[in-house]
Structures are given as structure tokens and as C-alpha cells.
C-alpha positions in Angstrom: 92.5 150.0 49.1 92.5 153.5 50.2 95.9 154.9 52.6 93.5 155.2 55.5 92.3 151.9 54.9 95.2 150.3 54.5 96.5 151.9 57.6 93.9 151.3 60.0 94.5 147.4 59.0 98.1 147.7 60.0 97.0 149.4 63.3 94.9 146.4 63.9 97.3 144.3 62.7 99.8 145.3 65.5 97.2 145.4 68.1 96.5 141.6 67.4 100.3 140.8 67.6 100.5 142.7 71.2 97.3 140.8 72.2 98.6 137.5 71.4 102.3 138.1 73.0 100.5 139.3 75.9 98.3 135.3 76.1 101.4 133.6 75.6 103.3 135.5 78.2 100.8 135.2 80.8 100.4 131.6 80.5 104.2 131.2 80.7 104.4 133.2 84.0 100.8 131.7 85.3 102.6 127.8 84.8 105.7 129.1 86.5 104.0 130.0 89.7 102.1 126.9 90.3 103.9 125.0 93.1 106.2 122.8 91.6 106.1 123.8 88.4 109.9 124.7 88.0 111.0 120.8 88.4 114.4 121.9 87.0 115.7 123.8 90.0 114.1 121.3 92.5 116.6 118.8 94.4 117.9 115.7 92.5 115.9 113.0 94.8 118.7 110.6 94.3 121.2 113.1 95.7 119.9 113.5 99.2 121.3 115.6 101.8 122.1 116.4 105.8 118.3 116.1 107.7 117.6 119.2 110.1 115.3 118.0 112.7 113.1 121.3 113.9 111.3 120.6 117.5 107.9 121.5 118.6 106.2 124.2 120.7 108.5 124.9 123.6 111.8 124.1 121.7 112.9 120.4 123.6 115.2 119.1 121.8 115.3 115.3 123.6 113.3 113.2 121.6 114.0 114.0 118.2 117.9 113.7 119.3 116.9 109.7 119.7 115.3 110.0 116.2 118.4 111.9 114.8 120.6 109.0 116.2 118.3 107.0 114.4 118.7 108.4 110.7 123.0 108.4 111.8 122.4 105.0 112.2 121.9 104.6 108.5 124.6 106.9 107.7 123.0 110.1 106.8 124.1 113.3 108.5 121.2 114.8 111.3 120.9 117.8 113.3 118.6 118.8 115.4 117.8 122.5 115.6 117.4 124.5 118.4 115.2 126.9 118.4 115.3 130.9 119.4 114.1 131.5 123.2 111.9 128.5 124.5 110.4 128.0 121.1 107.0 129.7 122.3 108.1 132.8 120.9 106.8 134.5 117.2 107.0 131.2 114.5 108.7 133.8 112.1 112.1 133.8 114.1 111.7 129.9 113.9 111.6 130.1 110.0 114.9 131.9 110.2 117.1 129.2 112.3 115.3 126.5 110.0 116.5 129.1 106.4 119.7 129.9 108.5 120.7 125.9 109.5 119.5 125.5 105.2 121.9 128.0 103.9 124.9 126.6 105.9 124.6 123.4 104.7 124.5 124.3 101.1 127.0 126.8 101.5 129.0 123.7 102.8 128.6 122.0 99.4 125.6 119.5 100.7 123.0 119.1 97.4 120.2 119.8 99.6 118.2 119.5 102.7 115.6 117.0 104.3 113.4 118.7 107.1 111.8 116.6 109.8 109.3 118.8 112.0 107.9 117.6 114.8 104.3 119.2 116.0 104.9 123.3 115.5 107.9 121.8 113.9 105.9 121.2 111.0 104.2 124.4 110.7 107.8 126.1 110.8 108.9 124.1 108.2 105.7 124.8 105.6 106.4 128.3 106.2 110.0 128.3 105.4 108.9 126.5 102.1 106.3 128.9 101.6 108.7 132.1 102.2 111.8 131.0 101.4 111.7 129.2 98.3 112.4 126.3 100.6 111.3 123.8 97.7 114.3 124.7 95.8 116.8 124.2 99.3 115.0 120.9 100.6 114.6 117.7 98.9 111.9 116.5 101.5 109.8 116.9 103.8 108.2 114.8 106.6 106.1 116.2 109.7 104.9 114.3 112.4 101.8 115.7 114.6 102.2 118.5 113.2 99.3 120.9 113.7 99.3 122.0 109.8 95.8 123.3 109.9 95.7 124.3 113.8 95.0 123.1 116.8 91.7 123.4 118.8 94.0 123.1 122.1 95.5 126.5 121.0 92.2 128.0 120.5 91.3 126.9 123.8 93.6 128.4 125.3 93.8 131.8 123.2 90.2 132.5 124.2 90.2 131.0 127.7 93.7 131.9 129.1 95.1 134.3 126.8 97.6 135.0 129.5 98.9 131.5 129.4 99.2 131.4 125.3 101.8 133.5 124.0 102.9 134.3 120.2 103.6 130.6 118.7 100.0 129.5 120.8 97.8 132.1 119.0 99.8 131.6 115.7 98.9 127.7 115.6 94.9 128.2 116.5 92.9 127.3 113.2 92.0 130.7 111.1 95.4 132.1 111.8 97.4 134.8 109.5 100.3 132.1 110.0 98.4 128.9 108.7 95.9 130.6 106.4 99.4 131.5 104.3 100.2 128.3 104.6 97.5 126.5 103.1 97.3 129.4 100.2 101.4 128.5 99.3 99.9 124.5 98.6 103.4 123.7 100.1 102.0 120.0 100.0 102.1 120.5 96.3 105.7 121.9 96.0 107.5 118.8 97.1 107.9 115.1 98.7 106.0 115.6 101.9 105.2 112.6 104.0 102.8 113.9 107.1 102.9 111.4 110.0 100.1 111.5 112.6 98.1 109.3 115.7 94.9 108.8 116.4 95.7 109.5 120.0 96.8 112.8 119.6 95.9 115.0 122.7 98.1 118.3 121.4 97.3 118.7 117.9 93.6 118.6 117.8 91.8 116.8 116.1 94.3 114.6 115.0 93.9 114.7 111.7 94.4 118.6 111.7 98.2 117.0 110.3 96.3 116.0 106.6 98.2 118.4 104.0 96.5 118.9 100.6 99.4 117.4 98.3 101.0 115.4 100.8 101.4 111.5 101.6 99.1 111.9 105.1 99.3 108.5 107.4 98.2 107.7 110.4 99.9 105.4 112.7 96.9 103.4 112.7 97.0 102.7 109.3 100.6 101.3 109.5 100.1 99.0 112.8 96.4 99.0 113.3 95.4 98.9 117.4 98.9 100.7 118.4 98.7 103.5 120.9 100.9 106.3 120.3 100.4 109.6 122.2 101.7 113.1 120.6 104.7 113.3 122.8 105.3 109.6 121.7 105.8 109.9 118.3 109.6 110.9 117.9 110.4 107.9 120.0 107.7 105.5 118.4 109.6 102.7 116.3 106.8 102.8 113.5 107.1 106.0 113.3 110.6 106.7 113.0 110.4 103.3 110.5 108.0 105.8 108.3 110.5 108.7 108.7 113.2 106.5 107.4 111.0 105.6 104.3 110.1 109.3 104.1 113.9 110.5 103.6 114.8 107.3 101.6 116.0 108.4 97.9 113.4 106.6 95.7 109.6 107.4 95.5 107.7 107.8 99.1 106.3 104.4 98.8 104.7 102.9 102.2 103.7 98.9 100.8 105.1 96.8 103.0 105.5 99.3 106.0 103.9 97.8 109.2 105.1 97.8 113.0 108.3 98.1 114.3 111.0 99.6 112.3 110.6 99.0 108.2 113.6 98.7 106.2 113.3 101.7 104.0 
């Protein structure tokens, strides 16, 4: 074989090599950023943590105070946020109490974090997972009437009475920047999520706006067929804090058995 020859099959050679490190790389970094796919820095789910407890549009804090006494009850530490302003302010600087209340907690030697958001809670939560690596912070996650894909009362209200729907109203109308990033992250995917929600809901609307692609979706109809249970109800609902109970339990999120009243998780 001539020197040219032989050279211009080393080149080619070389090139091969580079072509083939190049697949195996990209596949490597393409697995890693699937949601989820990085199971060894997730939460153990047999370790589980303190539950933050993030409230809704307008930032009241009474109902899910009765559902934190609730999850005390069974021993496990619970806080309930409170949010920046009146809670109708931009969801962004809700995020930041949620990743600020998270990073406290850890840096107080607790494993990790469950999240319980009720209504916009929700939302705020699935953006903190989607922003701040919250899958590798929280162990799980349960929403209850949570708008997760908007609501048409917001939308309503954006176009109608503009004046009457500030920053956290516009953000949670379906087709927003806020929840179009959240259903690109798949946070659904990323880890435990148990989404809670009633056919009678006359905020987030329609009621099953609260389905999350990757989550455990249930409607309190499903549990206790026949049972009324408005939007504002469901912190206080015992089905529903029942579910909650089973959502932050340590084994798998596993709802056999679970019917009216308050289930034994």
C-alpha cells in the first residue's frame, strides 16, 4: 500500500473513532436529561422529610393550617408557607419562598422535602421542580385543585377585567409562558406526584385542568363516589386530606382501599 494510501486510511480511521465517541456521548447526556433519569441523586422514599404546605392565589394560609395539624397528627413535621405580598403577586417570587423554606430545611440536616400545593399552590410547586432542580430537594409531591394546565376563570377574567387580574391571574390562564414551561419540564415525570381534584370545582376550570402527564391524577369522585366537595373545600375535606396522608406515606403511592373519610395510610 502506497504512503498516501496508507495515510488517508489512518485519517479515516480517526474520523470514525471521533464519530463514534461523539454517539456515545450524546446518548449519555440525552438519557441524563430525561426527567428522572438521575435516580441516584433523587430522595430515598423511605427517608421522608418536614412537608411545606404552599397556599393558593391570594396567599390564606387557614385551611391548610387544619391540614398541617393533620400530617402533625401522625408525627411528621409541617409548615405552611406564607407567601410574598397577598400571594396575587408574580408566581416567580412564590418559587423562591417555596426553594428558600427547601434550602433551610436541608441545611438543617432533614433528607428531604414533601410539598403539598393547594390551587396556584400547585403551579408554584411544578415550577420550583422545574427550575430548581426541585426533584433532587423534594421526595414528593401532592397538589390539590391545582390549576396545572390553567384555568378558564383566569382567562375570563384577563380578557374581561384585566384591571381586576393581576400578575399570578394572567400567569395561571391556559397558554401562559408560566404553564407552557411547566408542561415542557414533564415535572409529573420527575417524581412521586399525587394530583388531588373535585368534580365541583368552580376555581380551577374545568376541573380536570389538575390531570399532570406522569402523575397519580384522582378525583374525589373516584375515592367516595356522590361526595360534594367545592375548591375552597378541599384542604378541609377528610377524603381528601385521607389521600394527602397516603400521598406523603413512605411506600409506593398506592390508593386500593382508599374510600371516604380518612384512610389509614
Amino acid at each position: 500500500m502506497s504512503p498516501r494510501r496508507k495515510a488517508l486510511v489512518a485519517v479515516l480511521t480517526v474520523l470514525v473513532l471521533v464519530l463514534v465517541v461523539a454517539v456515545v456521548v450524546g446518548v449519555r447526556v440525552a438519557s441524563s436529561s430525561r426527567p428522572g433519569a438521575d435516580t441516584e441523586a433523587r430522595p430515598a422514599q423511605d427517608r421522608p422529610g418536614p412537608v411545606l404546605l404552599v397556599p393558593g392565589y391570594g396567599g390564606s394560609r387557614d385551611s391548610l393550617l387544619r391540614l398541617a395539624a393533620q400530617i402533625q397528627a401522625t408525627g411528621r413535621d409541617a409548615r405552611v408557607l406564607t407567601l410574598v405580598g397577598d400571594g396575587t403577586g408574580d408566581l416567580s417570587s412564590q418559587v423562591r419562598v417555596l426553594d428558600d423554606a427547601a434550602a433551610a430545611a436541608l441545611a438543617a440536616g432533614a433528607p428531604s422535602v414533601d410539598v403539598v400545593g393547594y390551587s396556584a399552590g400547585g403551579v408554584v410547586a411544578g415550577l420550583w421542580i422545574a427550575r430548581d432542580d426541585g426533584a433532587a430537594k423534594a421526595r414528593r409531591v401532592v397538589t390539590l385543585g391545582s390549576p396545572l394546565n390553567g384555568t378558564t376563570l383566569a382567562a375570563v377574567a384577563a380578557s374581561q377585567a384585566p384591571d381586576a387580574c393581576p400578575t399570578a391571574c394572567r400567569q395561571l390562564a391556559p397558554g401562559s409562558a408560566e404553564l407552557a414551561e411547566l408542561a415542557r419540564a414533564r415535572v409529573g415525570s420527575a417524581l412521586p406526584w399525587l394530583s388531588v381534584w373535585t368534580g365541583n370545582d368552580e376555581t380551577s376550570t374545568p376541573p380536570d385542568t389538575a390531570n399532570l402527564r406522569g402523575a397519580v391524577n384522582v378525583p374525589v369522585q373516584q375515592v367516595c363516589p356522590g361526595v360534594r366537595v367545592t375548591h375552597s373545600g378541599l384542604p378541609t375535606d377528610p377524603t381528601v386530606s385521607g389521600l394527602v396522608l397516603r400521598g406523603i406515606a413512605t411506600g409506593p403511592i398506592d390508593l386500593a382501599g382508599a374510600g371516604c373519610g380518612t384512610p389509614t395510610p
